[in-house]
C-alpha positions as a Markdown table, in Angstrom:
| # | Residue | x | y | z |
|---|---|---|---|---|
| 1 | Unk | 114.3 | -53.3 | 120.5 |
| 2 | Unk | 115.3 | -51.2 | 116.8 |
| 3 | Unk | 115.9 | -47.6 | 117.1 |
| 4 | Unk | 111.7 | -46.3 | 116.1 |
| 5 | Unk | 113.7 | -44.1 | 113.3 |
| 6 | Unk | 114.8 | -47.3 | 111.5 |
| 7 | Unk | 111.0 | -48.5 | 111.0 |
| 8 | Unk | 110.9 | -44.7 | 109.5 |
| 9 | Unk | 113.4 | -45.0 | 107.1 |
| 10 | Unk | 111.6 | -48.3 | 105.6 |
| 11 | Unk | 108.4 | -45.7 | 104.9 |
| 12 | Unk | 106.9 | -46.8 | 101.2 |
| 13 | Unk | 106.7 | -42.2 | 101.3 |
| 14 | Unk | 110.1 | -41.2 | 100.5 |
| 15 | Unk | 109.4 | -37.6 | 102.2 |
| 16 | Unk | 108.8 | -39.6 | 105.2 |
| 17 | Unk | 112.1 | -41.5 | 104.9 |
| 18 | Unk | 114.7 | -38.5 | 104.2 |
| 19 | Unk | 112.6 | -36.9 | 107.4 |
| 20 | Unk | 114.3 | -39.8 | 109.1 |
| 21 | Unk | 117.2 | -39.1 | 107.8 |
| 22 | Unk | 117.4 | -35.8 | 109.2 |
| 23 | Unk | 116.1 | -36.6 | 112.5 |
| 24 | Unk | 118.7 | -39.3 | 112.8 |
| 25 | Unk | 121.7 | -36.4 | 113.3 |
| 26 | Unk | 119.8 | -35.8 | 116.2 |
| 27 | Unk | 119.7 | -38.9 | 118.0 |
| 28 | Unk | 122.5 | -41.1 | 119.3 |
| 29 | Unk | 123.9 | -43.4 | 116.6 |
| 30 | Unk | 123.0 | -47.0 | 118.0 |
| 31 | Unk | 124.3 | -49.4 | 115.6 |
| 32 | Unk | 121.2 | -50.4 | 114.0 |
| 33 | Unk | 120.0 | -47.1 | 113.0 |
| 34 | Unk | 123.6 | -46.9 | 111.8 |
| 35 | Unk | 122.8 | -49.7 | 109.6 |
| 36 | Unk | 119.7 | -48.4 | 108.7 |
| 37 | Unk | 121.1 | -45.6 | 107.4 |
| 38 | Unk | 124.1 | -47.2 | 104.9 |
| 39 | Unk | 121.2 | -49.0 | 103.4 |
| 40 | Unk | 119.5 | -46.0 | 102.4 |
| 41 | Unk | 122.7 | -44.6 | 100.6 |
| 42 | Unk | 121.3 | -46.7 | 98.0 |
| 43 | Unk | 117.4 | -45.3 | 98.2 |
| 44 | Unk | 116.2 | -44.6 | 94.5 |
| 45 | Unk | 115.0 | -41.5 | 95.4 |
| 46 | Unk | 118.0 | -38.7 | 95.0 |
| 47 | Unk | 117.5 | -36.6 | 98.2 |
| 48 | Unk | 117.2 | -39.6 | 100.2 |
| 49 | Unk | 120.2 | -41.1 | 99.6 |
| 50 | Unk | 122.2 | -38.0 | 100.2 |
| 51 | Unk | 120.2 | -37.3 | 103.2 |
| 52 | Unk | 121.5 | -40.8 | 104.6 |
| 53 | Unk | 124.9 | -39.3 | 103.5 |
| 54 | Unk | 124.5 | -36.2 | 105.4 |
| 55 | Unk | 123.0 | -38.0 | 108.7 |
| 56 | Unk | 126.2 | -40.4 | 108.6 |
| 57 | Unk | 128.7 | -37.9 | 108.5 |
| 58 | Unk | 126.6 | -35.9 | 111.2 |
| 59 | Unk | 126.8 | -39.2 | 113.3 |
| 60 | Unk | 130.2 | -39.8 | 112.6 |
| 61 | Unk | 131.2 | -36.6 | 113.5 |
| 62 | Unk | 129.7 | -37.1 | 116.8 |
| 63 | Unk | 131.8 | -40.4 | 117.4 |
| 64 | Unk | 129.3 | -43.0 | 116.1 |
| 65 | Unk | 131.0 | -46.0 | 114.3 |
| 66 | Unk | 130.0 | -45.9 | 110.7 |
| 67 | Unk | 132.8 | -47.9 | 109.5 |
| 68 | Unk | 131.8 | -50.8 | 109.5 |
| 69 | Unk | 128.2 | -50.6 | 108.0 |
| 70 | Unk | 129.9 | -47.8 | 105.4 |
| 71 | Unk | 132.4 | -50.8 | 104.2 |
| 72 | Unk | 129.6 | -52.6 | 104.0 |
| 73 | Unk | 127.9 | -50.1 | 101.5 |
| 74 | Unk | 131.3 | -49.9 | 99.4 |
| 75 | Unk | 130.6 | -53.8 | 98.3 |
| 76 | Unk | 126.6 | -53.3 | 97.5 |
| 77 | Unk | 125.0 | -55.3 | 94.8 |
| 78 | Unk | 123.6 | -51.4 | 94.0 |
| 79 | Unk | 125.7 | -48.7 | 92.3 |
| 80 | Unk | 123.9 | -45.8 | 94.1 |
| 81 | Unk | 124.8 | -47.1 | 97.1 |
| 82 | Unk | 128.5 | -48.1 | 96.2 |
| 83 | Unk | 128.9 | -44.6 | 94.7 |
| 84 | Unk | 127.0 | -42.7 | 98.2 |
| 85 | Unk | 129.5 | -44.6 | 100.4 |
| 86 | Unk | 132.3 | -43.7 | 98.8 |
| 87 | Unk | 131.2 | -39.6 | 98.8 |
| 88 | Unk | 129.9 | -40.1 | 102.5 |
| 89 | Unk | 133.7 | -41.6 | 103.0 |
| 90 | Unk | 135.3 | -39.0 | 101.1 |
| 91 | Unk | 133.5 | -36.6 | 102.9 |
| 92 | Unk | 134.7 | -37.4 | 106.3 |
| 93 | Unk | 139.0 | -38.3 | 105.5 |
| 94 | Unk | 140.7 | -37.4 | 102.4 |
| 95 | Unk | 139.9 | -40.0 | 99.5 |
| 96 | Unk | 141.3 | -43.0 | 99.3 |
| 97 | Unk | 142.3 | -45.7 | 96.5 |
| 98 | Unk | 139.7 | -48.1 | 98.1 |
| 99 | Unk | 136.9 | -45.6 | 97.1 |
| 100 | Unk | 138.3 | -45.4 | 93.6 |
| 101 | Unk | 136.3 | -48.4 | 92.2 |
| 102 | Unk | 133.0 | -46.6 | 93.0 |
| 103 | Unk | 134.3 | -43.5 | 91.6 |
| 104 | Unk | 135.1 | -44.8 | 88.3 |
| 105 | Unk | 131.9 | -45.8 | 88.2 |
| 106 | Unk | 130.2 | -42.4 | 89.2 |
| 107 | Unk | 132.4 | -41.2 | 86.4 |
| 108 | Unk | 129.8 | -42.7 | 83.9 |
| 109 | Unk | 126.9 | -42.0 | 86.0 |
| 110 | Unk | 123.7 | -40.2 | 83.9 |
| 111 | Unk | 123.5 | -37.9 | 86.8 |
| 112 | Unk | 125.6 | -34.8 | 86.1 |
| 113 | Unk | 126.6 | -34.3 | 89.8 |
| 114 | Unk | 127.8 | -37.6 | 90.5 |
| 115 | Unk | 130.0 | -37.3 | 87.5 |
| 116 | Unk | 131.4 | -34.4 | 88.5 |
| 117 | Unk | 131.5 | -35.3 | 92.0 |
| 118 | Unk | 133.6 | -38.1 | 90.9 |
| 119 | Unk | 135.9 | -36.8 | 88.7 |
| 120 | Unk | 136.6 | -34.4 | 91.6 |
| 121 | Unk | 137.2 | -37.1 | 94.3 |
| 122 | Unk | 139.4 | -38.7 | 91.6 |
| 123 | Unk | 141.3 | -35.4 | 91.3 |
| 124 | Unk | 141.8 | -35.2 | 95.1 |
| 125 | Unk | 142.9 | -39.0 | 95.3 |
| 126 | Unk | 145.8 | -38.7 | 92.3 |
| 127 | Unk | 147.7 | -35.8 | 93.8 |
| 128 | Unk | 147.8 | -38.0 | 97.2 |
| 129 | Unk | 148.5 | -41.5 | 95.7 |
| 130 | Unk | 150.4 | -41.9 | 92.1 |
| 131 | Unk | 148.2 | -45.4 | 91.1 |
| 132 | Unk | 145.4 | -43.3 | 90.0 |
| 133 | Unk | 147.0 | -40.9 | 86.8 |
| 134 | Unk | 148.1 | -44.4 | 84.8 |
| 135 | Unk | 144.3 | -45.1 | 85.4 |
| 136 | Unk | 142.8 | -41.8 | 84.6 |
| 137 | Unk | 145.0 | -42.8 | 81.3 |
| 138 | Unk | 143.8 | -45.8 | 80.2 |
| 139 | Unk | 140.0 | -44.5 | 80.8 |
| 140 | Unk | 140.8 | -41.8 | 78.3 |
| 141 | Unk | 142.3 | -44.3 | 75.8 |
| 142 | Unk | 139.6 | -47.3 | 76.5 |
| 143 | Unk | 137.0 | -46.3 | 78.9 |
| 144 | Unk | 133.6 | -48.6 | 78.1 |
| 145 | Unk | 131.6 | -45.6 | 77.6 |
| 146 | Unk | 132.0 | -42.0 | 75.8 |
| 147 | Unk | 131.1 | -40.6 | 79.2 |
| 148 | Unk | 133.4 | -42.3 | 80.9 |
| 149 | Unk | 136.6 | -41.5 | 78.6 |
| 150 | Unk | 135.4 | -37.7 | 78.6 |
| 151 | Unk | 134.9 | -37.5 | 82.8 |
| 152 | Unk | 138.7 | -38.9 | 82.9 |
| 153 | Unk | 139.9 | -36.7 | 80.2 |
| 154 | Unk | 138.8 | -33.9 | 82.5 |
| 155 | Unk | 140.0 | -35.5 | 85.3 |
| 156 | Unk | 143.8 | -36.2 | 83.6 |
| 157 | Unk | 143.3 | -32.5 | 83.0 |
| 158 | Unk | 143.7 | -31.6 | 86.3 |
| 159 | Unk | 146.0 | -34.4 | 87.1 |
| 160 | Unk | 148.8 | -34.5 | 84.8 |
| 161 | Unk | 149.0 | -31.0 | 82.8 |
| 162 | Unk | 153.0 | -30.9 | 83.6 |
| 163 | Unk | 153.1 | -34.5 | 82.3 |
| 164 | Unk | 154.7 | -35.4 | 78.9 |
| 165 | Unk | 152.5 | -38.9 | 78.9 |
| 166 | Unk | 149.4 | -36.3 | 79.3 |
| 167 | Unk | 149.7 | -34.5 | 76.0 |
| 168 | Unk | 150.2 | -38.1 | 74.3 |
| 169 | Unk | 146.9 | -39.1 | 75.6 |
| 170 | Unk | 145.2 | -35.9 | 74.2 |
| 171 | Unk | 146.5 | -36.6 | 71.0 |
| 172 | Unk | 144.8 | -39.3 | 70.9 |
| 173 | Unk | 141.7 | -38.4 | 72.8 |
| 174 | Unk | 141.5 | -36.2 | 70.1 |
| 175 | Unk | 140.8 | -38.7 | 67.7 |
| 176 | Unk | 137.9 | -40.3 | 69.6 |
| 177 | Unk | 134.8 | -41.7 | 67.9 |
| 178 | Unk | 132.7 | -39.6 | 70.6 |
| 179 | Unk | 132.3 | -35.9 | 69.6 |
| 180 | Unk | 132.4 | -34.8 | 73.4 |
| 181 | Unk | 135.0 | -37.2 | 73.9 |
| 182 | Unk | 137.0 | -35.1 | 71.3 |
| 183 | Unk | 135.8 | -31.9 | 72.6 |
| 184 | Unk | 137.2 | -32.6 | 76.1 |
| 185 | Unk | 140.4 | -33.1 | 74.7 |
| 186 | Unk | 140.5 | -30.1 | 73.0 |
| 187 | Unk | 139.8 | -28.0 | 76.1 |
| 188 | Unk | 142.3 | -30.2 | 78.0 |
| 189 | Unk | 145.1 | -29.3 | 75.6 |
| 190 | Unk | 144.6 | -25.5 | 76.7 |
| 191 | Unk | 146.1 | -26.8 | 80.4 |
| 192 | Unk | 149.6 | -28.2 | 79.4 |
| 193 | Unk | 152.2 | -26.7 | 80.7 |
| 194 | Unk | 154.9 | -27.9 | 78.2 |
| 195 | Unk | 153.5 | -29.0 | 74.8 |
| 196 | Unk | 155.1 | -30.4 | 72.1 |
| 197 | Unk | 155.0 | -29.3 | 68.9 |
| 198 | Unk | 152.4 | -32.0 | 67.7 |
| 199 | Unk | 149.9 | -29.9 | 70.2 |
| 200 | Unk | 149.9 | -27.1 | 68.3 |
| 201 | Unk | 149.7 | -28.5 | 65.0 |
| 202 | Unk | 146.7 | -30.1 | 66.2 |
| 203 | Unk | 144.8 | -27.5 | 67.5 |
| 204 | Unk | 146.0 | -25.4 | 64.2 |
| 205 | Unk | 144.3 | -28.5 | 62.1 |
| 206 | Unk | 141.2 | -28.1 | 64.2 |
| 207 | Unk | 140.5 | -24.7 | 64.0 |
| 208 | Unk | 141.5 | -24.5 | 60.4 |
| 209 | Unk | 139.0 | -27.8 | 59.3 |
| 210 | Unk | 137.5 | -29.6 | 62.0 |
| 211 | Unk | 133.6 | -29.8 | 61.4 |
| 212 | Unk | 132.4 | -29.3 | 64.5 |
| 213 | Unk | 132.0 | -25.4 | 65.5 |
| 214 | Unk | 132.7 | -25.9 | 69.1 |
| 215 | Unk | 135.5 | -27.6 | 68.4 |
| 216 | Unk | 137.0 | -25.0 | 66.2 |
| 217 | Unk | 135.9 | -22.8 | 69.3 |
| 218 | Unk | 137.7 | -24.4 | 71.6 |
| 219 | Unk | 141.2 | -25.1 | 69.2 |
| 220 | Unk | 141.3 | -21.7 | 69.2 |
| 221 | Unk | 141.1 | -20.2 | 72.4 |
| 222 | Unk | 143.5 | -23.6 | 73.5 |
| 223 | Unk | 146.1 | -21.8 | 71.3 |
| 224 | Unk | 145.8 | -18.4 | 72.6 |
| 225 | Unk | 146.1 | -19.8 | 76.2 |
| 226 | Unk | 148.9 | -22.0 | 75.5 |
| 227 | Unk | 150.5 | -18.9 | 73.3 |
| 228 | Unk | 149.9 | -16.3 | 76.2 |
| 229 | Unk | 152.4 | -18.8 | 78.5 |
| 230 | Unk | 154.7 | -19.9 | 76.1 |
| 231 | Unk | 155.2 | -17.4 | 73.1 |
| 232 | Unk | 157.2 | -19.7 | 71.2 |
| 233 | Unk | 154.8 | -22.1 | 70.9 |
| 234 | Unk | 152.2 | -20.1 | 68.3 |
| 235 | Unk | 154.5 | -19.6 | 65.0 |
| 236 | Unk | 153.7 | -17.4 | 62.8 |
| 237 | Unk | 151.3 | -19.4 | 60.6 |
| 238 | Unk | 149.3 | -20.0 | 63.8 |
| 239 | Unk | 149.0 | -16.8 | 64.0 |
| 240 | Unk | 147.5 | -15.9 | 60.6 |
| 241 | Unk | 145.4 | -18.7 | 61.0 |
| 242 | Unk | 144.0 | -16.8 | 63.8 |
| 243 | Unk | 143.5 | -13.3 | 62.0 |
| 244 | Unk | 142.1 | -14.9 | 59.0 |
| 245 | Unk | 139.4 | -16.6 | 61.2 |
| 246 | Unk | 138.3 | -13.4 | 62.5 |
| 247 | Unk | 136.0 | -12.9 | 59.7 |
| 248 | Unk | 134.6 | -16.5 | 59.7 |
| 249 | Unk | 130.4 | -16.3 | 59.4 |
| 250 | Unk | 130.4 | -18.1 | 63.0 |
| 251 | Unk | 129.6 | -15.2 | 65.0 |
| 252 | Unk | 131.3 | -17.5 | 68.3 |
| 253 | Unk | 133.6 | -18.4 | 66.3 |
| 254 | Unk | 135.1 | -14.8 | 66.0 |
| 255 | Unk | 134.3 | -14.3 | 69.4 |
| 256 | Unk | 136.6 | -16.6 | 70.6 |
| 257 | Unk | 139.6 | -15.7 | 68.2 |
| 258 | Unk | 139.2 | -12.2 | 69.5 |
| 259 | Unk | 139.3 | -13.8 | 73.0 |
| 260 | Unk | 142.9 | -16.0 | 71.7 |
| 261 | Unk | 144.4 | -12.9 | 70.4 |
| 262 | Unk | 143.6 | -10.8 | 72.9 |
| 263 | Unk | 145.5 | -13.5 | 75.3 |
| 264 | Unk | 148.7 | -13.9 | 73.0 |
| 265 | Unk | 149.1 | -9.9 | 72.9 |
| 266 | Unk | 148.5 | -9.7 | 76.6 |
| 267 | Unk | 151.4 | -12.8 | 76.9 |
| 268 | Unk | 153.8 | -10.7 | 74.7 |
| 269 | Unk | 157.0 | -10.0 | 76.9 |
């Protein structure tokens, strides 16, 4: 006889089935309504699914086996429910490189949370296991989607700021057809801990011409943080770059020079 919660979490009512889900962290987890509950990782409905997530870990904290019918979500025909298995997985043990596959999916997810959720998870997984910077790499330079190469450009952020290959990347990124993409590079420069000179001719370029306001935002407070760590790297014509824009007509624009040179004087030894 089936656990009466799994006949629940079947409801056509979706409140009625994420009401299952909670009750389910108080019952014993028998392995059917274990089941029951990896299959809803992938319910269409949002708070559902991470209601599943929730009653999982709440079982699995209480010794239930979820392993098995977790695995079992990881290798679903449905992306929700790849993407909740690996977040319900990563919520119970450190991330592994067998959940990576489901976050590089999330990474193009239209759902802003998942996105970030992943690039996080992705974050957590690279400083435990080296495999995943070369990937976060090769998203940036030939993800299949915009969204995609701008999640891993933020993730390679995080990942590889001390890392020559990093800046390389950037340089690229930079160059991307996507305007985000190119934007996310921009802000990723600001993070490196030792750039090379072709850094800070590029941010100079892009605050001196690039079209795109934000972008000429962003080039310029990426060269006050860089200059505030490493005086040597703003020269001087940088630096009148910087004063001259302060009387651009883009109100944020001066906003944000005032921001860079109030960084590099601060950084002054």
């Amino acid at each position: 006889m089936s656990h009466p919660l799994v006949e629940r979490l079947a409801s056509g009512n979706p409140d009625e089935r994420r009401a299952a889900c909670m009750a389910a962290l108080e019952e014993a987890g028998t392995p059917d309504l274990v089941f029951a509950l990896s299959d809803a990782l992938g319910d269409p409905v949002k708070a559902v699914g991470r209601a599943a997530s929730d009653a999982l870990v709440g079982l699995a904290q209480r010794s239930a086996d979820i392993e098995g019918p977790l695995e079992r979500a990881l290798h679903s025909p449905d992306r929700k429910a790849r993407w909740r298995a690996a977040f319900t997985a990563a919520r119970l043990s450190p991330p592994e490189p067998r959940l990576l596959p489901a976050l590089v999916e999330g990474l193009g997810s239209e759902d802003g949370d998942v996105r970030w959720a992943s690039a996080r998870l992705i974050v957590e997984t690279g400083r435990r296991h080296g495999e995943v910077m070369p990937l976060m790499v090769g998203l940036v330079r030939g993800g299949e989607t915009a969204l995609v190469r701008r999640m891993a450009t933020f993730a390679l952020r995080e990942l590889a700021h001390d890392r020559p290959e990093a800046a390389e990347v950037l340089l690229e990124a930079v160059d991307d057809p996507d305007l985000h993409v190119r934007r996310a590079a921009t802000l990723a420069m600001a993070s490196l801990e030792a750039p090379p000179e072709p850094i800070a001719e590029r941010l100079l370029e892009a605050l001196k011409r690039d079209p795109d306001a934000a972008t000429r935002r962003l080039a310029a407070l990426a060269l006050g943080e860089l200059g505030a760590h490493q005086p040597d790297f703003v020269p001087d014509e940088t630096g009148d770059a910087l004063h001259r824009a302060r009387t651009s007509d883009d109100p944020d624009l001066r906003r944000a020079v005032e921001r860079a040179l109030d960084r590099l004087e601060r950084g002054r030894p």
